[in-house]
VOGU-3710 file (C-alpha; in Angstrom, 3 decimals, decimal comma):
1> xxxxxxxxxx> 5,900/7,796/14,676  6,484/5,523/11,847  4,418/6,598/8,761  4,619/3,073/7,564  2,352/1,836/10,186  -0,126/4,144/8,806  -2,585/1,738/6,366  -5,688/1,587/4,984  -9,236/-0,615/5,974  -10,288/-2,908/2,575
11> xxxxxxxxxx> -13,004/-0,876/3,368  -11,973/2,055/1,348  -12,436/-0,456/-1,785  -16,373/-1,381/-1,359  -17,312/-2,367/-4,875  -14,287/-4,377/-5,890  -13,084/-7,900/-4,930  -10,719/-8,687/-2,262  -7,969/-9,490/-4,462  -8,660/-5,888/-6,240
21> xxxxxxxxxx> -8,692/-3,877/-2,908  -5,448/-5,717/-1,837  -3,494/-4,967/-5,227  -4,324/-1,318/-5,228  -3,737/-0,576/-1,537  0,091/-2,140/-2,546  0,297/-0,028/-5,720  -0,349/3,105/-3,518  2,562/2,337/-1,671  0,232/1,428/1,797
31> xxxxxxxxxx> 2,621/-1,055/3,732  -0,514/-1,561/6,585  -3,451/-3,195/5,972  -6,660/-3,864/7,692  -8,736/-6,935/6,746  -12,582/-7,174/6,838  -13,112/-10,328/9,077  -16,936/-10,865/7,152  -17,971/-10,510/4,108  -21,037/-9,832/2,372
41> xxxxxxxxxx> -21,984/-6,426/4,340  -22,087/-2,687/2,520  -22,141/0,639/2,491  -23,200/3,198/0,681  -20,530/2,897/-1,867  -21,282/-0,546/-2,018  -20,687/-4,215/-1,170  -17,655/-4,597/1,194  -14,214/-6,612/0,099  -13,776/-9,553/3,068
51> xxxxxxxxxx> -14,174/-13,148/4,025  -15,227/-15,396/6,436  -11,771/-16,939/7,987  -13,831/-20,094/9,640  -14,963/-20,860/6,085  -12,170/-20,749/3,535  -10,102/-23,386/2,757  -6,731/-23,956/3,697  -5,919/-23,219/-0,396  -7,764/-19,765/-0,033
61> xxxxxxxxxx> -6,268/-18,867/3,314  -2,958/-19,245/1,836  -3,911/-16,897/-1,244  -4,527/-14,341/1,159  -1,075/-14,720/2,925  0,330/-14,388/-0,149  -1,146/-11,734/-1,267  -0,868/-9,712/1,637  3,297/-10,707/1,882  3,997/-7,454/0,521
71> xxxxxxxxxx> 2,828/-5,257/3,703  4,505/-5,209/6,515  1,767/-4,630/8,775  -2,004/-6,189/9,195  -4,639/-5,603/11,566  -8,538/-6,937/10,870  -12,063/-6,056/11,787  -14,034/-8,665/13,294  -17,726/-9,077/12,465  -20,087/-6,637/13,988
81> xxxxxxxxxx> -22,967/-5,382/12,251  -25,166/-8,523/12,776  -23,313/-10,633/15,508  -23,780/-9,172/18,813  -21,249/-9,950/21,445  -24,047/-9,044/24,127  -27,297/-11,131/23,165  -30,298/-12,270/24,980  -30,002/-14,993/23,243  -27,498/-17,699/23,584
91> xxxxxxxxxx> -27,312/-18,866/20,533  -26,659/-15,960/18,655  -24,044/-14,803/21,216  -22,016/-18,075/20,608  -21,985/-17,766/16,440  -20,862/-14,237/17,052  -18,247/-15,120/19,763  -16,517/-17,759/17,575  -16,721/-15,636/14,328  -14,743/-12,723/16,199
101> xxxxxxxxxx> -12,016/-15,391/17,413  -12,208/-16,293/14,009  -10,747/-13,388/12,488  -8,468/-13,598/15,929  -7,331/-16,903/14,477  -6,908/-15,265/10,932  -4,745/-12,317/12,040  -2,568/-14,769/14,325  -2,240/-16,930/10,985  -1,655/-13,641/8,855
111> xxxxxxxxxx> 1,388/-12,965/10,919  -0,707/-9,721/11,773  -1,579/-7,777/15,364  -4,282/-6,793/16,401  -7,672/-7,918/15,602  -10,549/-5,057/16,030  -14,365/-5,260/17,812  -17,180/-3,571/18,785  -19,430/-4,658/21,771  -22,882/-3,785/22,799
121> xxxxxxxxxx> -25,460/-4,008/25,317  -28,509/-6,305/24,845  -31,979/-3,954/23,430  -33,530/-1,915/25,913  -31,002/-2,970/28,860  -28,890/-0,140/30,204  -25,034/-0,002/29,796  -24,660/-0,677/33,298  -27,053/-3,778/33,916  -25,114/-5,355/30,896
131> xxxxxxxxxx> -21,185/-4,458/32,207  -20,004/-7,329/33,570  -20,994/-9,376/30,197  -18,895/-6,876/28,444  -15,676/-6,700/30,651  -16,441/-10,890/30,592  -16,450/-11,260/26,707  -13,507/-9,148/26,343  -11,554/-10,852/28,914  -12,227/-14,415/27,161
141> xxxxxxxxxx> -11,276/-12,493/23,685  -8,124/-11,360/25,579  -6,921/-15,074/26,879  -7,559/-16,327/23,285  -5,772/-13,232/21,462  -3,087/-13,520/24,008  -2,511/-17,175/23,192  -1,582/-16,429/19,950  0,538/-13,726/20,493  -1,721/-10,748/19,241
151> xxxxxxxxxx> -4,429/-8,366/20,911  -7,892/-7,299/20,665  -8,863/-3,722/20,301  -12,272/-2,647/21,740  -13,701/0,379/19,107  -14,937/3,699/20,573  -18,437/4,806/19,549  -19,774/2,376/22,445  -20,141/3,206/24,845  -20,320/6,598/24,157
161> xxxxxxxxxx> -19,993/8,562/26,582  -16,121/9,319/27,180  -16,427/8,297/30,753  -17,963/5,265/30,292  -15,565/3,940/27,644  -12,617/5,173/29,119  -13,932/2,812/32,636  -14,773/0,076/30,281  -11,051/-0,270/29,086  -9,812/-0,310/32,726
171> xxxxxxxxxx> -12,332/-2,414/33,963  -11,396/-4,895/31,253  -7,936/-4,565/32,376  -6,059/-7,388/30,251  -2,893/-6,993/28,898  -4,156/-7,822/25,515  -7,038/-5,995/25,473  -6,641/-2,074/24,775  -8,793/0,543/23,077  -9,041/0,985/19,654
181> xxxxxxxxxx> -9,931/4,654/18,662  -11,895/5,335/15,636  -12,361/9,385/15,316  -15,446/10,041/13,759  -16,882/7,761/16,082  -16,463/10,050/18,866  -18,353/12,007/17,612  -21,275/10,188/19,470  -20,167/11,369/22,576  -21,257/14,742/21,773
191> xxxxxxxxxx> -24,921/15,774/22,896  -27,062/16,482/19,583  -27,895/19,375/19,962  -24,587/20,854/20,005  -23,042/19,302/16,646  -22,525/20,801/13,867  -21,552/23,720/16,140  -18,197/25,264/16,713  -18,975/24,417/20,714  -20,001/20,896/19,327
201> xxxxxxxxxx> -16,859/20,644/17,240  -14,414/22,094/20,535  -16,158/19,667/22,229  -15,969/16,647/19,909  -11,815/17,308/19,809  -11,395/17,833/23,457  -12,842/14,324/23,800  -10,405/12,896/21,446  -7,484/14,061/23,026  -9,350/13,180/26,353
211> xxxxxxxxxx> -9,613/9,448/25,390  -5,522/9,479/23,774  -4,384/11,002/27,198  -6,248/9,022/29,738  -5,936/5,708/28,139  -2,421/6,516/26,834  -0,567/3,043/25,915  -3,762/1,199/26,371  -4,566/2,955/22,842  -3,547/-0,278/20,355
221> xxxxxxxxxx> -5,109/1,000/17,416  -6,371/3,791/15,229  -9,496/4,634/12,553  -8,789/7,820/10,846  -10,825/9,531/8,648  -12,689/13,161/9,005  -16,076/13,856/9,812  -17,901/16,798/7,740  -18,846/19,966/8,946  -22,343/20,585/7,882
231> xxxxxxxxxx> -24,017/17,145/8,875  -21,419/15,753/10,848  -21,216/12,616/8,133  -17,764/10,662/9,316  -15,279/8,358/6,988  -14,611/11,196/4,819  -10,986/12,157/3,589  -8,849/13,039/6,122  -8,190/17,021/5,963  -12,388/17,812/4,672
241> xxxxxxxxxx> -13,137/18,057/8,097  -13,681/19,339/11,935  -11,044/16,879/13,230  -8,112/18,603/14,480  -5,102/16,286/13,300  -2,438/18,084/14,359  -3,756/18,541/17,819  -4,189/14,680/17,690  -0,853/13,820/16,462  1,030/15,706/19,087
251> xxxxxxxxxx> -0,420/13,960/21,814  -0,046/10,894/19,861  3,434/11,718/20,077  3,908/12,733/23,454  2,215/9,269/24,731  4,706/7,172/22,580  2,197/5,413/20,157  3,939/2,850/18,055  0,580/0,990/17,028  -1,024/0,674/13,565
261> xxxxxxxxxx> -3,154/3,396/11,654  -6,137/2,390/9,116  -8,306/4,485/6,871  -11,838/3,968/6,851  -13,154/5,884/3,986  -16,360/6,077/2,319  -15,777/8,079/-0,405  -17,594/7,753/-4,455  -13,913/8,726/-5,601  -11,834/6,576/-3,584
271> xxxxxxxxxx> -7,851/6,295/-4,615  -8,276/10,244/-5,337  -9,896/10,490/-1,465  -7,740/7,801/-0,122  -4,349/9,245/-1,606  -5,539/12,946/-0,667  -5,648/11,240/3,195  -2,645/9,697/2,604  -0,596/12,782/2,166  -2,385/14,774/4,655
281> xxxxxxxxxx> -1,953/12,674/7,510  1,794/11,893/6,642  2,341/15,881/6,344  0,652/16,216/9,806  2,954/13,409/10,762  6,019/15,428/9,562  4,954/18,274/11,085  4,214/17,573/14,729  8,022/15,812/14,322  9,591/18,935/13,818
//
């Protein structure tokens, strides 16, 4: 596994401007990035670095190219937290369908991979009664990544169950579709009132490797970051936490996964956090090599 391919989310930055986040995820000697495909969304550390790709101009878009010429590697998150993919309501599904081939269009123009979502099922429908919507959506995300030569990653957390979003990935079954698995987020597929339990935390790892090992090179991307032991609070630095690294990195390993890494931290102190990840995961990395 090529410790260059692990990167870090723009994310990490919230509080400073795009240009800002880019510079200092070079000077920490990241060569992968991950792109916010929206901008104007936060946190709790603050407002998040990122842009709307339908909107700039062709003068902006090629500031970003240049500024992201030093990494080798570049992977983006498409909108999420206000566009559902699944909607009730045309309209809305349409402005949130072309802003995520938006940022499919920016990471095909960024000389990037793989562009990241999240999908949904419409308020108080099940899962089930909105499936075939999904596996649709991501199909017609597939045909247009696949046109321009990258792929679209569909984020764990939904569904949650392990189950269900191990099915979902199959079911979408496009060869430019795959899973993209963000660890903390797994944590949803653990029933309340076990977490913050060591039964909760077996559990919550066994999942993990459950989704790595069944959905082996349909796994085309990675969110790392730790979740915290006493209130099960996730995008902390890697190494804080319950998550089981090693354990993750040697089936990582034995599946042969070649795709890119990202940090997603929310941290106050975050190069200190972000480095301290850094170096943890690329020891792990060492280690399940030897």
């Amino acid at each position: 596994m090529n410790v260059s391919k692990v990167g870090a989310s723009i994310a990490c930055f919230a509080g400073y401007s795009l240009e800002k986040a880019i510079e200092k995820l070079s000077d920490m000697g990241f060569q992968t990035l991950e792109f916010l495909g929206f901008d104007g969304a936060r946190h709790s550390i603050g407002i998040l670095p990122g842009f709307w790709f339908g909107k700039l101009t062709s003068i902006e878009k090629e500031n970003i190219k240049h500024a992201v010429s030093p990494f080798q590697n570049i992977s983006i998150h498409a909108p999420f937290m206000s566009e559902p993919l699944i909607s009730y309501n045309d309209e809305i599904q349409k402005v949130a369908l072309r802003q995520v081939k938006d940022s499919i269009d920016a990471i095909a123009y960024l000389g990037g991979s793989v562009t990241v979502i999240h999908v949904n099922s419409k308020p108080f429908f099940t899962l089930y009664e909105c499936w075939d919507e999904i596996v649709d959506v991501c199909r017609e995300l597939g045909d247009y990544a696949a046109e321009r030569k990258v792929s679209v990653a569909v984020e764990t957390g939904f569904p949650a169950g392990v189950e269900d979003y191990i099915k979902l990935i199959r079911s979408i079954n496009h060869q430019a579709v795959g899973a993209a698995i963000d660890v903390g987020h797994v944590t949803s597929s653990v029933a309340v009132d076990l977490r913050r339990t060591t039964a909760g935390v077996q559990k919550f790892n066994d999942n993990l490797i459950e989704i790595i090992s069944t959905l082996g090179d349909k796994v085309f991307h990675f969110h790392l970051h730790d979740v915290r032991a006493r209130d099960w609070r996730d995008h902390r630095a890697a190494g804080t936490g319950v998550i089981d690294f090693p354990r993750i990195f040697a089936c990582l390993m034995d599946s042969g996964y070649n795709h890119l890494m990202a940090f997603e931290l929310e941290e106050e102190n975050k190069e200190e956090a972000l480095l301290q990840s850094k170096k943890h995961i690329e020891d792990t990395i060492a280690a399940a090599a030897s």
